[in-house]
N, CA, C and O atoms as a printed pandas DataFrame, in Angstrom:
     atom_number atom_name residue_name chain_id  residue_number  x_coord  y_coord  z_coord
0              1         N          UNK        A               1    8.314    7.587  -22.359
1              2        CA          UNK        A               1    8.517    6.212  -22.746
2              3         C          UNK        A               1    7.718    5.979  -24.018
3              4         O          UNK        A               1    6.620    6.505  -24.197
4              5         N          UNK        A               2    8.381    5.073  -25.007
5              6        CA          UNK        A               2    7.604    4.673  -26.415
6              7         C          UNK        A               2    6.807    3.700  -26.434
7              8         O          UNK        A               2    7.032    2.598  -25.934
8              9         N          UNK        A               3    6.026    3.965  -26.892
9             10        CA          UNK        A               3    5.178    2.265  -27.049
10            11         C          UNK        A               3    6.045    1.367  -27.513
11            12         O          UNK        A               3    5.702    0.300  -27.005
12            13         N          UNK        A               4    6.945    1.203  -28.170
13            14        CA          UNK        A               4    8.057    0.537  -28.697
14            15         C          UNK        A               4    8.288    0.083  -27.623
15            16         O          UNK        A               4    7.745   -1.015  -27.505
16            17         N          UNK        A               5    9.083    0.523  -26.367
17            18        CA          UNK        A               5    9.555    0.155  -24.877
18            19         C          UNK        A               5    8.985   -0.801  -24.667
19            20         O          UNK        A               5    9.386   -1.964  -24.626
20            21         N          UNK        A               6    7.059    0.029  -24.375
21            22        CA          UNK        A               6    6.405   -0.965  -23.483
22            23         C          UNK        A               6    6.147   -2.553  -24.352
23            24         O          UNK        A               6    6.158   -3.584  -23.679
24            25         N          UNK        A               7    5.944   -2.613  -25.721
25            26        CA          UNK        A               7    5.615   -3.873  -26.329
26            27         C          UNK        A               7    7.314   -4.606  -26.263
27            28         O          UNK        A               7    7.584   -5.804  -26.346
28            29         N          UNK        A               8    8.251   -3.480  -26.095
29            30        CA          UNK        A               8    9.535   -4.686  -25.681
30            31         C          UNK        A               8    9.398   -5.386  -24.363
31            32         O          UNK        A               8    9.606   -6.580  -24.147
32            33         N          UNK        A               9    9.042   -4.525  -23.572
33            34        CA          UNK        A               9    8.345   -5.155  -22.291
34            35         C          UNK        A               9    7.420   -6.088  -22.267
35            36         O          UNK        A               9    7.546   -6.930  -21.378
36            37         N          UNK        A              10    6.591   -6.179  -22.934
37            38        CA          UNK        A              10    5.355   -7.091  -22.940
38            39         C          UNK        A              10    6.534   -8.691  -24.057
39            40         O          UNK        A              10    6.476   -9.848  -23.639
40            41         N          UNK        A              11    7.083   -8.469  -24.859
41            42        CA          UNK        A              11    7.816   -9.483  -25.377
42            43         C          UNK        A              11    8.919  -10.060  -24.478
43            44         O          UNK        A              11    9.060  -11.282  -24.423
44            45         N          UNK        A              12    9.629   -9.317  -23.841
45            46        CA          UNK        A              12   10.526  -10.111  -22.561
46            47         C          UNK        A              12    9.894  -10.347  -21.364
47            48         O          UNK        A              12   10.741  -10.602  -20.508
48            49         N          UNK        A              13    8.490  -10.378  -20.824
49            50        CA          UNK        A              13    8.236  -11.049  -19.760
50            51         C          UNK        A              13    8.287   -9.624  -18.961
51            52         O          UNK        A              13    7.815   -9.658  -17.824
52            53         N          UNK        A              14    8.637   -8.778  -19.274
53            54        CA          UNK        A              14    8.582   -7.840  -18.276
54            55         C          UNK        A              14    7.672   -7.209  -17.172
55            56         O          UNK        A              14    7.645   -6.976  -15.964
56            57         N          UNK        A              15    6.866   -7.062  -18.445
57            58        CA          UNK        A              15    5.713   -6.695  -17.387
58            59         C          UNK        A              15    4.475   -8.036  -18.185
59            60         O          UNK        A              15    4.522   -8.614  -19.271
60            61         N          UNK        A              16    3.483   -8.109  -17.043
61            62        CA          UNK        A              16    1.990   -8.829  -17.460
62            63         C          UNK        A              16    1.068   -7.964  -18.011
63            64         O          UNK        A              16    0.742   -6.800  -17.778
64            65         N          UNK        A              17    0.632   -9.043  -19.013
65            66        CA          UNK        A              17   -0.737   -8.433  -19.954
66            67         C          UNK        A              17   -1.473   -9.467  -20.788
67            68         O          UNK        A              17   -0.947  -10.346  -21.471
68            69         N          UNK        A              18   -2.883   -9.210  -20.617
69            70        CA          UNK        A              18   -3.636  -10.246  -21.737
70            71         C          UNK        A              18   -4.298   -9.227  -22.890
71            72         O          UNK        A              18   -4.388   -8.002  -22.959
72            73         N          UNK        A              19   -4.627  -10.085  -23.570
73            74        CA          UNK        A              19   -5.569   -9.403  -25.010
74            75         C          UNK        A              19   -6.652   -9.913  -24.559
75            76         O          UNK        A              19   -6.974  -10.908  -23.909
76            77         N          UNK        A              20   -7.438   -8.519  -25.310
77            78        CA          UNK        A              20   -9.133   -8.939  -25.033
78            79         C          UNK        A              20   -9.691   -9.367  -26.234
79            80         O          UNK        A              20   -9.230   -9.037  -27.327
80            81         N          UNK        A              21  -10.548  -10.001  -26.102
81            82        CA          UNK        A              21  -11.034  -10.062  -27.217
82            83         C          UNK        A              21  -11.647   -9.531  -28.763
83            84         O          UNK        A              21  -12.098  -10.053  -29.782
84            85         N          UNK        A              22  -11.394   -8.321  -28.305
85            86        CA          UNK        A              22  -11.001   -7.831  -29.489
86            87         C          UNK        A              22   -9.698   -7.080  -30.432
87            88         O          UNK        A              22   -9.601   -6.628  -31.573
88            89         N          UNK        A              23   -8.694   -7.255  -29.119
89            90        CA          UNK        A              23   -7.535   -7.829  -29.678
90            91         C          UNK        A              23   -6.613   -6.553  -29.119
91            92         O          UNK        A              23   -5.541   -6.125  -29.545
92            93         N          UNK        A              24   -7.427   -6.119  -28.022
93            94        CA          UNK        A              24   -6.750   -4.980  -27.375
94            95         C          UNK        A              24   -5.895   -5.398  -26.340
95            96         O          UNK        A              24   -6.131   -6.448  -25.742
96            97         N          UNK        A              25   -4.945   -4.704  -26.067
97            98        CA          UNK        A              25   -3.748   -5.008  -25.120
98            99         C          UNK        A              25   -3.949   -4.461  -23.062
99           100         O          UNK        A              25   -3.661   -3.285  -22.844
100          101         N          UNK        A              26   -4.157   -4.854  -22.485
101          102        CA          UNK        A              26   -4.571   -4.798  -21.335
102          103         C          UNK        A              26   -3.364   -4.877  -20.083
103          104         O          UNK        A              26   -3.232   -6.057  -19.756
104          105         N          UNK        A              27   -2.745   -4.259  -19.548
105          106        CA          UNK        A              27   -1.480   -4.861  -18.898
106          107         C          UNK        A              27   -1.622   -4.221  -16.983
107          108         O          UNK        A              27   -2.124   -3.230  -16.453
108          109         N          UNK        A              28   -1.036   -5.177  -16.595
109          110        CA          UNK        A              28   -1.583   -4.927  -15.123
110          111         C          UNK        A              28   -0.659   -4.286  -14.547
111          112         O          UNK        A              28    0.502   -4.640  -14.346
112          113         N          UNK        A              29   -1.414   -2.893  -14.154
113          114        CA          UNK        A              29   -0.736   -1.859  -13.295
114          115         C          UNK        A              29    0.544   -2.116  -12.117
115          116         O          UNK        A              29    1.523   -1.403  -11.893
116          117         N          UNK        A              30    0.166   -3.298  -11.530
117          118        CA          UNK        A              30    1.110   -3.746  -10.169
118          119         C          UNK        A              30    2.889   -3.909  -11.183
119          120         O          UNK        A              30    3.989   -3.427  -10.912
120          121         N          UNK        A              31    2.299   -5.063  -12.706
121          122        CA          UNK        A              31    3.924   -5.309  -12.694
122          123         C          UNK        A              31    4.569   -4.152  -13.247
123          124         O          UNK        A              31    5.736   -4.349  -13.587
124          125         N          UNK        A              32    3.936   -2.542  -13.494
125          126        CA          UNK        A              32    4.975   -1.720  -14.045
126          127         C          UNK        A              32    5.490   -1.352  -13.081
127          128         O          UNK        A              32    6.309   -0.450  -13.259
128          129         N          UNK        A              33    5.333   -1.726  -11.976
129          130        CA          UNK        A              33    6.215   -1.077  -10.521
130          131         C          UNK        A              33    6.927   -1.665   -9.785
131          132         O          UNK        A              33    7.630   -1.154   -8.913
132          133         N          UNK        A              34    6.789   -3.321  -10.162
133          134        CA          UNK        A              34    7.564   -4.014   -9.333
134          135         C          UNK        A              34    8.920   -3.989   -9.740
135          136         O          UNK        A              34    9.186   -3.372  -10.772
136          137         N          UNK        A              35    9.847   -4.566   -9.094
137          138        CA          UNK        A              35   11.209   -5.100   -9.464
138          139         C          UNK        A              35   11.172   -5.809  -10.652
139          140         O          UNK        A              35   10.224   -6.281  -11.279
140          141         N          UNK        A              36   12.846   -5.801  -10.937
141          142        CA          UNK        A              36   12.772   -6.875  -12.057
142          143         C          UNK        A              36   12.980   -8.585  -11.548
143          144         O          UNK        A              36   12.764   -9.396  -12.448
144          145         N          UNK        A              37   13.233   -8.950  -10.684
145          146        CA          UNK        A              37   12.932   -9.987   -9.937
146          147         C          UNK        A              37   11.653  -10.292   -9.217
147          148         O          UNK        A              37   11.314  -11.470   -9.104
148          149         N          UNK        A              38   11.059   -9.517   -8.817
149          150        CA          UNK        A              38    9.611  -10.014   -8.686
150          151         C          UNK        A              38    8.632  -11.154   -9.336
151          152         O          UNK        A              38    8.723  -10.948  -10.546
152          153         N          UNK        A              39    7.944  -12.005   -9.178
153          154        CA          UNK        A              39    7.802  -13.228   -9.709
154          155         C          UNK        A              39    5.920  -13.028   -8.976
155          156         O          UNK        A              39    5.698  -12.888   -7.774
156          157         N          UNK        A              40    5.001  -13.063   -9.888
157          158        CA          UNK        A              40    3.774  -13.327  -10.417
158          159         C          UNK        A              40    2.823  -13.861   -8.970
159          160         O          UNK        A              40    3.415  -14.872   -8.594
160          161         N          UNK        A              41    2.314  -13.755   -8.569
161          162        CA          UNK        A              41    1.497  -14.570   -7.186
162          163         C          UNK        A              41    0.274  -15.153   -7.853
163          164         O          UNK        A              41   -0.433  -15.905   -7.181
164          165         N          UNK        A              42   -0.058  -14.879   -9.137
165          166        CA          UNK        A              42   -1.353  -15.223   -9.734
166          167         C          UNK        A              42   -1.240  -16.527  -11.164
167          168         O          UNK        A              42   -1.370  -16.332  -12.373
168          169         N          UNK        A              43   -1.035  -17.461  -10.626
169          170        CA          UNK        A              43   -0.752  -18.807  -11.632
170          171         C          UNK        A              43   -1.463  -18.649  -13.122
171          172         O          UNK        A              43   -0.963  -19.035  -14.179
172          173         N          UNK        A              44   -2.882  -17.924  -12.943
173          174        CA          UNK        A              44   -3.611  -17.867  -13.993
174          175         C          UNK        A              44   -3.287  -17.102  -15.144
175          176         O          UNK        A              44   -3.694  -17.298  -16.290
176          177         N          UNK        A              45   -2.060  -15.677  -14.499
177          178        CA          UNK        A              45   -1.872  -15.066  -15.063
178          179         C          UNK        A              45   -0.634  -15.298  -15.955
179          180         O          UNK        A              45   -0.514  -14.963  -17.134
180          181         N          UNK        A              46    0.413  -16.038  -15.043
181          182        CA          UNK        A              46    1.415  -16.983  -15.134
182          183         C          UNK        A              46    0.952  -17.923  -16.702
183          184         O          UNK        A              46    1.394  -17.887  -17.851
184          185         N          UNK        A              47    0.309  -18.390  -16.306
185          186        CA          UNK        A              47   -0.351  -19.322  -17.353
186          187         C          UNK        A              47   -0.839  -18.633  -19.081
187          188         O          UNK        A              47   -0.488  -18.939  -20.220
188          189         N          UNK        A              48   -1.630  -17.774  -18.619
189          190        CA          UNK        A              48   -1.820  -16.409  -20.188
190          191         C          UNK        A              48   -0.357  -16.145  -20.392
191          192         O          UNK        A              48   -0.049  -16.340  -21.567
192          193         N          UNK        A              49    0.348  -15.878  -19.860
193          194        CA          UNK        A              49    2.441  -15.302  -20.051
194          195         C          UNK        A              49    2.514  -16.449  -21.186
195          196         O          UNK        A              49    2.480  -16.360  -22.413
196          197         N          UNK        A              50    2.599  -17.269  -20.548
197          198        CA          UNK        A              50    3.350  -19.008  -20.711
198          199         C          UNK        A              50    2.410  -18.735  -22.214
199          200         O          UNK        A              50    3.122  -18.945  -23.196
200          201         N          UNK        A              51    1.449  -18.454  -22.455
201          202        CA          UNK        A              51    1.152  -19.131  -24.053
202          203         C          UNK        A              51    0.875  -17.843  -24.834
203          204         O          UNK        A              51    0.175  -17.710  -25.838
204          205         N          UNK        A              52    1.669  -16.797  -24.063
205          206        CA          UNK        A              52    1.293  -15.411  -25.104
206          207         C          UNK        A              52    0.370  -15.019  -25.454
207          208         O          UNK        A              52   -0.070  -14.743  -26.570
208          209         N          UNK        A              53   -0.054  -14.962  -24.331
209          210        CA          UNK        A              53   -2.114  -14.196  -24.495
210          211         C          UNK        A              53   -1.655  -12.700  -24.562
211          212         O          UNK        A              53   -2.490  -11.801  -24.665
């Protein structure tokens, strides 16, 4: 898989991820495995999505 893929992923909602503060990309292990219907249990994280953290 390309990094190309995964940042298409990270731009359609696909999978979850925040930036750290120094501007590194961080993405959480659970959503590369879930379904593509699977839906978030963590609001906070929901919330970083919602404003493109």
């Amino acid at each position: 898989m390309s990094r190309r893929t995964i940042y298409n992923w990270m731009t359609s909602g696909k999978v979850q991820y925040v930036r750290t503060a120094g501007g590194s990309v961080r993405i959480f292990a659970d959503t590369l495995w879930r379904g593509p219907e699977a839906k978030s249990v963590d609001p906070w994280t929901d919330e970083l999505l919602r404003r493109g953290a």
